[in-house]
N, C-alpha and C positions, 0 to 999 in steps of 0.2 A: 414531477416534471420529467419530462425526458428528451430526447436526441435523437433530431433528426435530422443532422447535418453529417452526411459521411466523413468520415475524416482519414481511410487510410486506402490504397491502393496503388497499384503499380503506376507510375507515369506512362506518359505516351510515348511510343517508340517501342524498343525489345521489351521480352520479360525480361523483370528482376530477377538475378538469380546471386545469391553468395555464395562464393566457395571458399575453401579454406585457399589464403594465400602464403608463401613465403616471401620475408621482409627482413630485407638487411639496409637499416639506415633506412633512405626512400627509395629504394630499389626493388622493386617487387615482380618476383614471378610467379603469373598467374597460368593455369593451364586448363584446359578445358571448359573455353570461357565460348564459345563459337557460337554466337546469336544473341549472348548476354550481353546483361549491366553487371561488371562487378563493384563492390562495395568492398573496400576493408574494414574490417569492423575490431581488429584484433583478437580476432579469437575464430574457431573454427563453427559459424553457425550455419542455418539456412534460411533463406527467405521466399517465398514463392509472391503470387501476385497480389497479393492481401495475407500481409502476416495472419500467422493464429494465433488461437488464444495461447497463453501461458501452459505450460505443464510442468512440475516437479515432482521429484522421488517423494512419495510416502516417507515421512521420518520413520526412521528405524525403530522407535522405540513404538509408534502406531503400531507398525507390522510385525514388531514384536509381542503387544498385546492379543492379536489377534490368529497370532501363531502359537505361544505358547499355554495361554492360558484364558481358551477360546471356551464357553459357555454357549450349547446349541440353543437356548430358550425364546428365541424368538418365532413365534410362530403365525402362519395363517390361520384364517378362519376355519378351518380344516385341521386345525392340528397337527400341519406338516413345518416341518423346519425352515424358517425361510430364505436359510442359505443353500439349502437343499434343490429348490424350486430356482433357485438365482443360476447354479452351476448348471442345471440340465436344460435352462435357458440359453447361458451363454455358449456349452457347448456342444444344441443340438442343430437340428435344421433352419435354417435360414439368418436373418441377421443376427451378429456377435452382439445381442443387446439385452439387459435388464434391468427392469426396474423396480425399485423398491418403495414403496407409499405406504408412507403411518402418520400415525401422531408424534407429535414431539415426545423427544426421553425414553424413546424405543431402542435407541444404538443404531439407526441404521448405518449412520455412517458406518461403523465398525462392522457392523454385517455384511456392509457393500466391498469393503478391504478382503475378510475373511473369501468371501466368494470367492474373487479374484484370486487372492494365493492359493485356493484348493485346485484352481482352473489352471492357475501355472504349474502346479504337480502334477496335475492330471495330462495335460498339451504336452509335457517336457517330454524329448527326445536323448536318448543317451545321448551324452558329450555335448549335448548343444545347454546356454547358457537357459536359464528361466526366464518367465514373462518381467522385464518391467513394469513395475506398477508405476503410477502418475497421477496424481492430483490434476485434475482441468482447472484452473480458474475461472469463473463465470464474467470473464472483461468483456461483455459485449458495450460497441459502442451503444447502440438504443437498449439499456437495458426491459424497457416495456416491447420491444420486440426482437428479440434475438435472432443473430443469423448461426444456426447451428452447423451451417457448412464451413466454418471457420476452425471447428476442432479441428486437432492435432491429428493424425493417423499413421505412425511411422508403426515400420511392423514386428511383429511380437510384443506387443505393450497391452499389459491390464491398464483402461483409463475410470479413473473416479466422478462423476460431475455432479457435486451436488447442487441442487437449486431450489432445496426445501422453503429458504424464506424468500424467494421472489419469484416461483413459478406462477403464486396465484396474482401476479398483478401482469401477467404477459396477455399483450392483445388479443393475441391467438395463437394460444396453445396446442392447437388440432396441426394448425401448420409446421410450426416446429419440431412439433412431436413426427411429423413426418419426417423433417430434415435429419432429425436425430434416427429413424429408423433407417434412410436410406444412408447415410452416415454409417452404419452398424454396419449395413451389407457389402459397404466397403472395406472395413475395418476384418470382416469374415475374409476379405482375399488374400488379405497379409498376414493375416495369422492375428488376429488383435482382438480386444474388447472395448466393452463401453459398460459402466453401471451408471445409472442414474439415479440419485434420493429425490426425492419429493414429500411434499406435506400430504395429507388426508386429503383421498379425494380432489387432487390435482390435477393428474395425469391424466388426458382425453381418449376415452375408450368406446368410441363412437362408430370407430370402424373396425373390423374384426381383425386388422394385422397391429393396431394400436393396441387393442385390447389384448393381446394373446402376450404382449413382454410385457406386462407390469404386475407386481406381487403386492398384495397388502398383507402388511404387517400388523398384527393385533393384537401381541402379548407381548411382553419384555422379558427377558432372563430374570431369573430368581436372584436379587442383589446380595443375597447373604453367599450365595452359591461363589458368584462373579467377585466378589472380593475373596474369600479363600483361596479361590484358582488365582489369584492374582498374587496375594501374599504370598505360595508358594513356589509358584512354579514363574513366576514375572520375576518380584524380587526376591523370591531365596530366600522366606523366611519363614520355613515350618514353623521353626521352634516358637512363632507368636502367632500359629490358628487355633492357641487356648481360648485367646483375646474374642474369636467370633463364635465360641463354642454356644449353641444352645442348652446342653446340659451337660456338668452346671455352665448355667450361665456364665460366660465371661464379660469382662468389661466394658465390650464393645460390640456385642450381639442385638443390644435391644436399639443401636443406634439406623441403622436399615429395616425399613419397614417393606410390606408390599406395593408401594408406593414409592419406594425410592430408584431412582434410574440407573442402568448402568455407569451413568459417569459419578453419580455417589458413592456406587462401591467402589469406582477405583481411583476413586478420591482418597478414600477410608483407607483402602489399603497400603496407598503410598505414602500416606501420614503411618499409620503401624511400620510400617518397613523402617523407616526412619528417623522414628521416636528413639529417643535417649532409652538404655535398657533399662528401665527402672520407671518403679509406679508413678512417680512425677513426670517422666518422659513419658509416659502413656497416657497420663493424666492430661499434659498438654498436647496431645497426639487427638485425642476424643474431644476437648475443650475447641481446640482450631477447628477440628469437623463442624462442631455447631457455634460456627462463630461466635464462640464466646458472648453469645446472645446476653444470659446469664448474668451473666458479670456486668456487661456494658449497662444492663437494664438496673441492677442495683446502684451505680454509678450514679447514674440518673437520678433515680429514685431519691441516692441519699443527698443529693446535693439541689434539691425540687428548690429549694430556697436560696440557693447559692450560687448567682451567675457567675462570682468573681473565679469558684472553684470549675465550673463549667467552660471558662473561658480559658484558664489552664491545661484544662485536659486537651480542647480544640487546638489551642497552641502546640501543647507537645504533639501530639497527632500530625500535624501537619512540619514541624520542626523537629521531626525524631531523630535523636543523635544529636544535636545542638546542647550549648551549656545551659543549665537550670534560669540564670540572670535572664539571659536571653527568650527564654519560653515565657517568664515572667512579663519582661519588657512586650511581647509579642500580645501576651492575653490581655495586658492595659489596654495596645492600642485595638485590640479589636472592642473591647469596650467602652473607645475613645476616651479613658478613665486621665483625664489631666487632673485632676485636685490633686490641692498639696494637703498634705496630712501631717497631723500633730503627731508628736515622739509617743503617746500616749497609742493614738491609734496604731502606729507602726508596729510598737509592740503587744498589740494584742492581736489574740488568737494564735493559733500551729504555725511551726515552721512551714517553710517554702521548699523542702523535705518530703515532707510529715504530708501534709499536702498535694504535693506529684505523687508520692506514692498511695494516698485515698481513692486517687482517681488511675489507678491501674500502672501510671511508669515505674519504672527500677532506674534508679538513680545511682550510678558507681562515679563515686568523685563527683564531679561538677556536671557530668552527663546526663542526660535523661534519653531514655530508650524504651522502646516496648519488642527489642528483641528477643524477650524469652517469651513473648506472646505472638506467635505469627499469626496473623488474620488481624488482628483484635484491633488496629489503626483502623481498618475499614470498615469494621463493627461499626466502630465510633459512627465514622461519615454516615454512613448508613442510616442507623437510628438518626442522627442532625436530621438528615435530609427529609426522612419520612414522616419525623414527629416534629421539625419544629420549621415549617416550609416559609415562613415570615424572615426567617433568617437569609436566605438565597442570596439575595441582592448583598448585605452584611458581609455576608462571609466571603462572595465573591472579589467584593472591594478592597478586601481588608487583605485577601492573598494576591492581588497585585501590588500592593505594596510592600507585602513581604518579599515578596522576587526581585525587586526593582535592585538596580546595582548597589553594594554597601548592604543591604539590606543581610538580615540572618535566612530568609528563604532562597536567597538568590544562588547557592549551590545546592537547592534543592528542586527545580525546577523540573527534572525528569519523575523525581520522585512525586513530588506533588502531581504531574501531568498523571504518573499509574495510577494514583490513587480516587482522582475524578475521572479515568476511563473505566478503571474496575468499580466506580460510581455506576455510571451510566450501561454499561454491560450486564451488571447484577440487575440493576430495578429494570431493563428491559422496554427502557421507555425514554421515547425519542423527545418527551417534552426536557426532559436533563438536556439533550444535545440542543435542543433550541434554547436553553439557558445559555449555553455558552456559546452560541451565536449571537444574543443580546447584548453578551457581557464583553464580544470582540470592539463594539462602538461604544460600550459605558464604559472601559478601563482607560487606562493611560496609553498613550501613543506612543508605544515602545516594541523594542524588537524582542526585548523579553515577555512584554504579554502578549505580541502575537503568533510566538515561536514555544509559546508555555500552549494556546490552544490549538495551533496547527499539530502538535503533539497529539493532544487529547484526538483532534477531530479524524485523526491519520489512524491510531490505533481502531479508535472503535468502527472507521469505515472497512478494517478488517475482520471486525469480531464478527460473529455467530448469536444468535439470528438479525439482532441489531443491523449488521454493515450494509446489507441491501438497503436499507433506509435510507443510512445514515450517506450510502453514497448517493442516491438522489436529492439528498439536500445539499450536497457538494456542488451537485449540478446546478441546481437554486441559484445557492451563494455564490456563484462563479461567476452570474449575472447580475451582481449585487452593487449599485450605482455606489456604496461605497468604499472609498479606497482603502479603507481597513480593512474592510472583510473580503475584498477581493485578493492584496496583498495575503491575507492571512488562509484563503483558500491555494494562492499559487505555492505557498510555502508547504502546503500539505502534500502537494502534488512533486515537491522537492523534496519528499520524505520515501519512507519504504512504500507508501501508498503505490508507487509507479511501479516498483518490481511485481506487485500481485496483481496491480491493475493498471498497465500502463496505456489500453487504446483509452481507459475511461479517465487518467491522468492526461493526455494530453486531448482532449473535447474539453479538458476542464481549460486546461490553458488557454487553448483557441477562443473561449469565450476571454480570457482578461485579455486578451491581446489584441481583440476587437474594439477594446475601449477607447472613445473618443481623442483623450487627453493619456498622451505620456507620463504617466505618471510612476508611484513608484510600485504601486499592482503591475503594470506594464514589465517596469523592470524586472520585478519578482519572479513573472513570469517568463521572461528571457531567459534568465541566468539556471529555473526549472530546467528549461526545455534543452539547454544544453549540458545541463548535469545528468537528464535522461538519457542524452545521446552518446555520451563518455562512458555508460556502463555496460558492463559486458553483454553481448547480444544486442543491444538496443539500438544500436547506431539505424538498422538497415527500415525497422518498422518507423522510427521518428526521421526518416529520411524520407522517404516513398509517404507519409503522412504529414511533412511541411511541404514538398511537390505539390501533391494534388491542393492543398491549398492555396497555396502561389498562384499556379497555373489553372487551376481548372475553376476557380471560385474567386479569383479575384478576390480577395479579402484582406482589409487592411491587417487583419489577423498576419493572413499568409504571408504577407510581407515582410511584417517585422519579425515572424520567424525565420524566413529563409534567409534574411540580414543579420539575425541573432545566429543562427546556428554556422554562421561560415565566418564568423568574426573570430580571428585568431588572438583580441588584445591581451585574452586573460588564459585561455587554451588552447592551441593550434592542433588538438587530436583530431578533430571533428573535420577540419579543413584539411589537413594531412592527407587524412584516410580517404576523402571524397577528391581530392588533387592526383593523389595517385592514384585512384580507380582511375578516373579521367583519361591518365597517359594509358591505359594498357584496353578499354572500351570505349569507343568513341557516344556511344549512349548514353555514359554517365556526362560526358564534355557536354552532350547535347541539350542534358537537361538544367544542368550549372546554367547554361546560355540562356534557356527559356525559365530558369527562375530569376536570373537577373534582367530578362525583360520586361519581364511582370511588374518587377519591383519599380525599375526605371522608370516606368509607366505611371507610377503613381505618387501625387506629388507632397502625397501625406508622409512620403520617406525618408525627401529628397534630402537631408543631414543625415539620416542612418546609411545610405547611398554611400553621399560625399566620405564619412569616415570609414566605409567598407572598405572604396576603393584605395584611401590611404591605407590602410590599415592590409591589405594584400599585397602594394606597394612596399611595404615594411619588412612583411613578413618573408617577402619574395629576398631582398636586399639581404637578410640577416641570415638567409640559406636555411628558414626553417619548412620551406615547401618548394616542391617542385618550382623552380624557376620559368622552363620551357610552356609548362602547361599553363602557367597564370598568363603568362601574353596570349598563350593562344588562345583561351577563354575569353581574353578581355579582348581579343583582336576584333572578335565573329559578334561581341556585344556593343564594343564601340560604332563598327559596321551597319548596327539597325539602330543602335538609339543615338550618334555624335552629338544631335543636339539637346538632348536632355540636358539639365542644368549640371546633375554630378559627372557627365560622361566629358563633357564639354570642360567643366573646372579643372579635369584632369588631363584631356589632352592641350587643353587653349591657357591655363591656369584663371586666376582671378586676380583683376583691380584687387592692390593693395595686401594679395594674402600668397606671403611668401610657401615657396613648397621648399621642402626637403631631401635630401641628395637620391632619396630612397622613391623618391614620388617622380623626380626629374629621367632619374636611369630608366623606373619602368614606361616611360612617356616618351623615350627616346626609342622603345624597343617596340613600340604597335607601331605597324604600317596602316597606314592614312588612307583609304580609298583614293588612287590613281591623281583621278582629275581632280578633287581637294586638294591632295598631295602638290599638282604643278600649281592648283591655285595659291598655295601657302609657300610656293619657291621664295618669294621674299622674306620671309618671317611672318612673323602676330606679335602683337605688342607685348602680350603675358608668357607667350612660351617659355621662356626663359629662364625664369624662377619665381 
């Protein structure tokens, strides 16, 4: 499913423009504002007339992969290097563009970084600083039709954009691929780049200037290679490239095959780098690489006949670190086991010891852990999932009740959320994420199990290659008539989800906010859109994107955000920051005006209204916003809408409903239209209080 409802763009009136302001207290001086809106956003950003996509710095330790202990092996069909064909793309004639197209577990990504750093050695100028590198994030609002005029383009920046798992579901890929070249040829004027990854056979080579940037990739680095260069020269551990020696064979040679991908070697190597020095640390160094397949599968094996010892193991697994009683008590109720049992039974068979340790925990004191097994918790899940698929629903049930408050899972909630996202990540298969879209309406109606799956649903709509999917089902459930799984989608979009993808975190909200009934998806999604707005940068795009809602679509959506996002009950940043833009550009005052006419206009609001205007009444009186400016906002809105119900309650008051010394002062300070004015010489029966 996808979107096509725009959701971000400059208002009507000046461009948007931010600049960095100085602010002491609510004083603020702005300079070089001559034709703008400015925004305060706290911090020093920029915003032009349709924010861009997202961009961050490469982690250091990627561009340190790829700078110290870089492996040329990936090649064309030709047998040329294909970082080789990237750099004399990006730095010959015509657009700053390349592209790289394989199959999955070739490295591009890491091929596409490499390029880029060789391009910024290559461009650098004495004394002058190197290329930024940057990650793009692929946030278009329609993911099935991307607007690629939205990248980033500041100058001297290497940019990355992969869009290996959703290139192939784009409407029209001929066209964008367009926008992305002439994009490039802008990017050539500032000194800039662009890489693009792609899947096999993706990229549209139709026309001969499409055709001429794109590279396929069609080998991979030699993995035995890629982990030695890693071991050494990454982490500084000659002294253990015994471990990948071919001859003699080391320990850990025959674990990489020609089939294994870049990211196994330097999987492999970062377990050797950090194995305990001794043959049991390397032992469990090689064992973690092949998740403990091994083991988990004997496990199994020996206990074919022994649910009770099966349901201990699931228990400690998902309760690691907990007291043995408690894994115990935990594995009963997953096998709903209430019988009471004779002294005779009790004492027959292995301790409860003896037993956590058959099935792989280490037990110190009264604890049970699978800390000197890393991976091996997820072995477990894994095998559950794969070989015993009858269980899903069971297992699902049974760890909502462990979370639940009182409960022994219930300061486990983050931990259990990794362990069903590196679920659903590993098998690669989006029927797991529709499990637990099921499982959001068959659990308990609690904040714990729907802040245990907006967890899961948040991670994996970041992962790799999974999260393209998994964010179109975002979009799905966002439309989802019911209020748990609407709540439990607004909650995801209250998560880190927003900082990677925030135009596509707030399309998600616009959809709960559209919902008929108030409810508490509704709310969920308010209190979102204003935790969006309070984070650094973000104020200026989810400002210019509750606008054009308001104003240009009319949407009961639009409403309740531009009511949510200026209600100072619980934050006044948000109001602060846009109160003082207001006193120093009159096009931000302008647009305040025309989203509160919008709102007033519609009578789906008209209590979010009423408590708005109390509610700036208050905030005004308490000296926590510009005083001047809220009259004179309210002045130019009482002026088009007096008789609307909330406009009216606050200057006329209401039969029966006393106001507040804070509501009175700011009703004494709007001047009345003229002839109103001499008609009210006498008084109104409610003015008053």
């Amino acid at each position: 499913m996808s979107d096509h409802t725009p959701t971000d763009g400059a208002a009507q009136g000046p461009a948007t423009v931010l600049r960095p302001v100085e602010a002491v207290g609510l004083r603020v001086s702005v300079r070089g504002n001559t034709g703008s809106q400015i925004i305060v956003a706290g911090g020093s950003v920029t915003m032009t007339a349709k924010p861009l996509l997202p961009a961050a710095d490469v982690p250091a330790a990627d561009l340190d992969a790829v700078r110290l202990a870089w492996v040329d092996g990936v090649l064309t069909g030709s047998g040329q290097p294909v970082v080789a064909e990237l750099v004399a793309r990006l730095t010959g004639e015509g657009p700053a563009l390349a592209v790289i197209d394989g199959a999955a577990g070739l490295g591009k990504r890491s091929v596409g970084l490499r390029a880029l750093w060789e391009v910024a050695q290559k461009v650098r100028v004495d004394g002058e600083e190197p290329l930024a590198i940057q990650e793009v994030s692929p946030d278009w609002e329609d993911p099935d039709s991307p607007d690629a005029t939205l990248l980033p383009a500041q100058p001297g920046t290497g940019y990355l954009l992969d869009v290996a798992a959703e290139m192939s579901g784009w409407r029209n890929r001929q066209t964008v691929a367009g926008q992305l070249l002439a994009h490039a040829q802008a990017l050539r004027d500032v000194g800039s780049f662009l890489v693009v990854v792609t899947a096999e056979c993706t990229w549209p080579e139709s026309s001969p200037g499409l055709a001429t940037v794109v590279t396929h990739a069609i080998t991979r680095p030699p993995a035995l290679a890629v982990a030695r260069k890693h071991l050494e020269l990454l982490h500084r551990k000659a002294e253990r490239l015994y471990l990948l020696n071919s001859s003699p064979a080391g320990e850990a040679a025959h674990l990489l095959t020609a089939g294994s991908s870049p990211a196994d070697a330097a999987r492999l190597a970062r377990l050797l780098a950090t194995a305990d020095d001794s043959a049991a640390g390397v032992r469990t160094a090689i064992d973690t690489f092949l998740q403990w397949r091994h083991q988990v599968q004997k496990v199994f094996e020996t206990t074919d006949d022994n649910p009770d010892d099966r349901a201990l193991l699931i228990a400690s697994v998902f309760l690691d670190g907990h007291d043995a009683l408690s894994v115990q008590d935990a594995a009963r109720a997953l096998l709903k086991d209430n019988r009471k049992t004779d002294v005779r039974t009790i004492l027959t068979g292995p301790d409860l010891r003896a037993r956590l340790e058959s099935v792989g925990a280490q037990v110190r004191g009264r604890t049970v852990s699978f800390d000197y097994r890393p991976g091996y918790t997820l072995s477990v899940v894994l095998h559950l999932w794969q070989q015993r698929a009858d269980i899903h629903p069971h297992l699902l049930e049974w760890l909502d009740a462990m979370i639940q408050p009182k409960q022994p899972g219930a300061d486990r909630i983050a931990a259990i959320s990794d362990l069903l996202v590196a679920l659903a990540t590993t098998e690669n298969d989006i029927r797991v994420i529709d499990r637990f879209h099921t499982w959001i309406d068959s659990g308990p109606d609690s904040a714990e199990h729907r802040d245990l799956i907006a967890r899961i649903l948040g991670i994996a709509a970041e992962s790799d290659p999974l999260g393209a999917t998994v964010r179109a089902r975002l979009l799905a459930w966002a439309q989802d008539p019911s209020p748990a799984v609407a709540t439990t989608i607004a909650k995801v979009c209250q998560g880190a989800f927003a900082d990677q993808y925030p135009r596509q975190a707030l399309v998600r909200l616009r959809h709960i906010l559209d919902r008929p009934e108030k409810d508490e998806a509704v709310a969920t999604a308010q209190e979102a859109l204003r935790d969006i707005a309070t984070r650094e940068g973000h104020l200026p795009r989810v400002w210019a994107t509750v606008l054009k809602w308001a104003t240009e679509r009319k949407h009961l959506a639009g409403h309740r955000a531009f009511l949510a996002l200026l209600d100072p009950t619980t934050d006044t940043r948000v109001l602060q920051a846009l109160l003082t833009s207001a006193q120093n550009d009159t096009g931000v005052k302008e647009a305040l005006v025309r989203g509160w006419s919008a709102a007033l206009a519609d009578d789906r609001v008209v209590a979010e209204s009423k408590h708005l205007l109390t509610a700036w009444a208050q905030a005004k009186s308490a000296g926590l916003v510009p005083p001047d400016i809220v009259v004179e906002v309210l002045q130019d809105v009482v002026v088009q809408h007096l008789y609307s119900t909330p406009v009216a309650a606050l200057i006329f008051g209401e039969p029966g409903v006393p106001n507040d010394e804070a509501v009175i002062s700011l009703r004494k300070e709007i001047r009345l239209p003229p002839a109103l004015a001499a008609a009210l010489d006498g008084g109104h029966p409610h003015m008053e209080a």
